[in-house]
N, C-alpha and C positions, 0 to 999 in steps of 0.2 A: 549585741549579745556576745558575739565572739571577745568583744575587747574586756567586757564586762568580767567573762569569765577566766581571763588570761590575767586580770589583775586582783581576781579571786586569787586566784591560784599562786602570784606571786605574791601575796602577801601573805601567804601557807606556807610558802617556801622559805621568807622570810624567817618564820615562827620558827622553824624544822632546825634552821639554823642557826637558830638564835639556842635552841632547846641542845644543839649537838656540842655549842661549845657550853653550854654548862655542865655538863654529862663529860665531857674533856676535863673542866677543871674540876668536876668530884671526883672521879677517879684518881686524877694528879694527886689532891689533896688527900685522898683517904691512901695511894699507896706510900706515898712518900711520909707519912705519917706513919706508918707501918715501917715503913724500912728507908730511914734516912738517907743511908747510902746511896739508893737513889735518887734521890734529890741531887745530890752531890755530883754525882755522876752526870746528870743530865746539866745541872750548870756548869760543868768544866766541858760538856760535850757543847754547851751555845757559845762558850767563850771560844772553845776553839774552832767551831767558825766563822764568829766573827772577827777573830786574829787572821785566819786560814783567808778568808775575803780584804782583806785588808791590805795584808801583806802581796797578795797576785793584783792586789790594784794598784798598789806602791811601786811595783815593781821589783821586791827583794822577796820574792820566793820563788824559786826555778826548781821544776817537777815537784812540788809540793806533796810530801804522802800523808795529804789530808783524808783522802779514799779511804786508805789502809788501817788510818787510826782512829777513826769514824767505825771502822767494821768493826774492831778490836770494842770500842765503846759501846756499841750496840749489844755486842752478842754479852757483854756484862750485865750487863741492865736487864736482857732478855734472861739471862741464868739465874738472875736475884726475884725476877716478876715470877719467875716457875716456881723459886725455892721456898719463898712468899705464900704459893696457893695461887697465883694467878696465870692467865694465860700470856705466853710470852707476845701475843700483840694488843694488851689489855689498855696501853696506850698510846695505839693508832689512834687516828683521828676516826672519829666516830660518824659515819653518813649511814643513811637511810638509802643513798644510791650512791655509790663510787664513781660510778662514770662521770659523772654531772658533781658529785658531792654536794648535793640539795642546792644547787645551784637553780635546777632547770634546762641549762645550757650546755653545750660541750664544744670545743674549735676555738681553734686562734689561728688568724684576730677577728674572723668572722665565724661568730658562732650560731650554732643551731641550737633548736629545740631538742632538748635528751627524748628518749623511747620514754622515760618515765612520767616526762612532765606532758608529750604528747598520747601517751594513752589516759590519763588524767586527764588533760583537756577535750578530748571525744568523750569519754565516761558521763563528765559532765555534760558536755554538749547533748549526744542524744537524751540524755534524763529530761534538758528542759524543753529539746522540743517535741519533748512525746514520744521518744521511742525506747529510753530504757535498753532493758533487755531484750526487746526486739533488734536491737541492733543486729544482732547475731543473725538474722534474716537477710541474707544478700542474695544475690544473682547467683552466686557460686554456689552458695548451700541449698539455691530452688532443686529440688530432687522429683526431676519430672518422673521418676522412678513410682512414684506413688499413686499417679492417676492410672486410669484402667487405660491397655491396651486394649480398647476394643471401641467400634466405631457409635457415633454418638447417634443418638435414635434420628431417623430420620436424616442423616448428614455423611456424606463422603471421608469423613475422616474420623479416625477414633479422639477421645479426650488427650491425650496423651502428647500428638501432633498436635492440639489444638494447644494445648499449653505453652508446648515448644513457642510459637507461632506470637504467643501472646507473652510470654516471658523476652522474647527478644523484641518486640513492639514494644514495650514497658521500659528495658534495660537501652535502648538505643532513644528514646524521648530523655529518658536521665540524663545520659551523656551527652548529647547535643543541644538541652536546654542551655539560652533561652531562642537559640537555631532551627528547634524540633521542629515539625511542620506544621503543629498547631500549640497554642498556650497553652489549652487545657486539653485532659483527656476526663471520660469520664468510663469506670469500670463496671458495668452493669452485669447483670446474673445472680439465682439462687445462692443463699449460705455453703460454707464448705469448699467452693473451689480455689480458693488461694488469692482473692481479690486483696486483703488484707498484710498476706506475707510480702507479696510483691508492691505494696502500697511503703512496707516498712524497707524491704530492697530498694527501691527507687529514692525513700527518706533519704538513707544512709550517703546511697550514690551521692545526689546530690550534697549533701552537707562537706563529703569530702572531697568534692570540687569548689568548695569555698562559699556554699549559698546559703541564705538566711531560708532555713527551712522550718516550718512549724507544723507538728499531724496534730490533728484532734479527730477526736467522732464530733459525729452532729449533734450528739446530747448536748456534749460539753460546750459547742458553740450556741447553741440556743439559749443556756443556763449563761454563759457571758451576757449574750444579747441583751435576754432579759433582764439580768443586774442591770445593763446599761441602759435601755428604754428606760427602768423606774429610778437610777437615781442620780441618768446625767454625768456619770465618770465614764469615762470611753477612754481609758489608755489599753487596759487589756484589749480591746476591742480594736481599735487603732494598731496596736502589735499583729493583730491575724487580717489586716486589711493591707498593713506594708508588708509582711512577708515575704520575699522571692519567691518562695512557692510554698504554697499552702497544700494541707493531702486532709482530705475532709471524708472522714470513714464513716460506713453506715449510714447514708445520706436515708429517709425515712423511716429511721427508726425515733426519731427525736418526735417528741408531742407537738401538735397543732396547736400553737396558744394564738388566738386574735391580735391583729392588730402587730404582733412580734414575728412569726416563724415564717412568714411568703415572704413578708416587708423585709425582712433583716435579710433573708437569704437573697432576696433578690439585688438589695443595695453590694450585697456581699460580692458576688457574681458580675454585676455591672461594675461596680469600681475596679475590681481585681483585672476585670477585661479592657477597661478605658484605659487603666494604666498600664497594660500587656505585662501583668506581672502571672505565673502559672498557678495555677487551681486542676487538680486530682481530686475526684471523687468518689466514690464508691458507693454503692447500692443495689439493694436486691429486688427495686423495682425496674419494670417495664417503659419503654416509651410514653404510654399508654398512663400504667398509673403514674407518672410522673405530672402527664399534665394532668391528669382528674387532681391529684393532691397539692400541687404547688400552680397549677394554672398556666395557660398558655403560652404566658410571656418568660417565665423562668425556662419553662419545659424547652421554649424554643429556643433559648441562650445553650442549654445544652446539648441540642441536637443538633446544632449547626457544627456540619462539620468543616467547615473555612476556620472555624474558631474553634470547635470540640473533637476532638477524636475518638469514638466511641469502640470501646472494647468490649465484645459480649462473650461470656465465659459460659459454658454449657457443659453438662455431663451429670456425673454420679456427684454426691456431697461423699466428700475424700475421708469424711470423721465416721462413715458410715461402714467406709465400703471396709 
């Protein structure tokens, strides 16, 4: 995915600069057409320095005041582009990024990625694997500020501490995957408590420590599945089964279809875990109805905590309070 998208982008790159020197030569051609004398000027400004290069390679130029006649040429050019109507750097070289100059790159002789082509490259990256504008959800923007300080019914501590608690459980499996103490974790608890933003936090993490990450909800993997039980293509399906880590959101809310939604979820879960590749889950149900609705043998795959590490979120729903 990543290389996919990185020779997207250089052949965008490509385009930009294919597109910057035509937009070089219309300018050239419409103002020198306008005002010859610049033309003029600018061909007696390449010959002198390709004389000016020539002559310090030959050997018969000593302090050469090619600098000085070079500035004298410039600032003409520049007085005639004003007098013209134009702006006196109307022909610089035209980029969309100066740094890189639509290159992508910047350093010599070893070059890096520009800020331009690497925020382009995330941009797209979260888009396709399901995170969009949730990107903006990190660890650093969780604002435990929002849950109540006050202690949750029945329990020793308020929601507040329990976020803390569970914010740094969540941000510390990101960073240490695939090290964590367990492959998978699974996020259980009512709507509203933030299951979802730290789901999209942990995406991010992850992606920007270099892993093949893919979110979906469980609608949307059921509606694959099902394409693929009835018509036999399994490449989408195959892409959410190699994954490095999979974040599978709203685990029961997706419809019970026969014969597809235990079968698929369970092949889903058993592969991902034969191959110790990581799986995140998310849902608002129970232990309890986990096995009533997917059966014992799925239910157990995710209550094992050697394999699953269960996160239960309790309190007020945050959209309420």
């Amino acid at each position: 995915m990543r290389n996919a998208i990185l020779r997207e982008l250089q052949a965008e790159y490509d385009q930009q600069q294919m597109r910057n020197d035509q937009e070089n030569q219309r300018r050239l051609a419409e103002v020198t057409g306008k005002c010859p004398e610049i033309a003029q000027l600018m061909d007696e400004r390449q010959n002198m320095i390709f004389a000016g290069l020539r002559g310090i390679l030959d050997g018969r130029v000593q302090g050469s005041d090619l600098p000085q006649r070079m500035d004298v040429m410039n600032t003409r050019i520049s007085q005639l582009l004003k007098q013209n109507g134009y702006a006196e750097n109307y022909l610089d070289p035209v980029y969309r990024c100066p740094r890189c100059k639509d290159t992508g790159y910047v350093g010599e002789p070893v070059k890096d990625m520009c800020e331009c082509l690497r925020g382009a490259f995330y941009a797209r990256l979260y888009q396709q694997v399901g995170l969009g504008e949730k990107a903006r959800q990190t660890f650093e923007s969780f604002d435990l500020n929002v849950f109540p300080d006050k202690k949750v019914e029945g329990q020793p501590f308020t929601q507040r501490q329990l976020m803390e608690i569970i914010r740094e459980q969540c941000q510390a499996w990101a960073e240490q995957y695939p090290k964590a103490q367990t492959s998978d974790m699974l996020l259980m608890g009512p709507s509203g408590l933030g299951k979802t933003f730290l789901m999209h936090a942990m995406a991010k993490c992850l992606l920007d420590r270099g892993f093949n990450v893919l979110m979906m909800s469980a609608y949307r993997f059921l509606d694959v599945a099902r394409k693929a039980y009835f018509s036999g293509q399994m490449t989408e399906l195959d892409s959410i089964m190699e994954a490095d880590v999979l974040l599978l959101d709203d685990l029961g809310s997706e419809p019970l279809m026969e014969n597809i939604t235990i079968v698929q979820l369970f092949n889903l879960i058993n592969e991902r875990q034969t191959a110790g590749k990581g799986t995140v889950i998310s849902t608002n149900l129970s232990e309890s109805d986990l096995k009533n609705r997917y059966t014992e043998r799925i239910a157990s795959r995710l209550t094992d905590r050697r394999q699953c590490m269960q996160v239960v979120f309790m309190g007020e729903d945050i959209r309420r309070v």
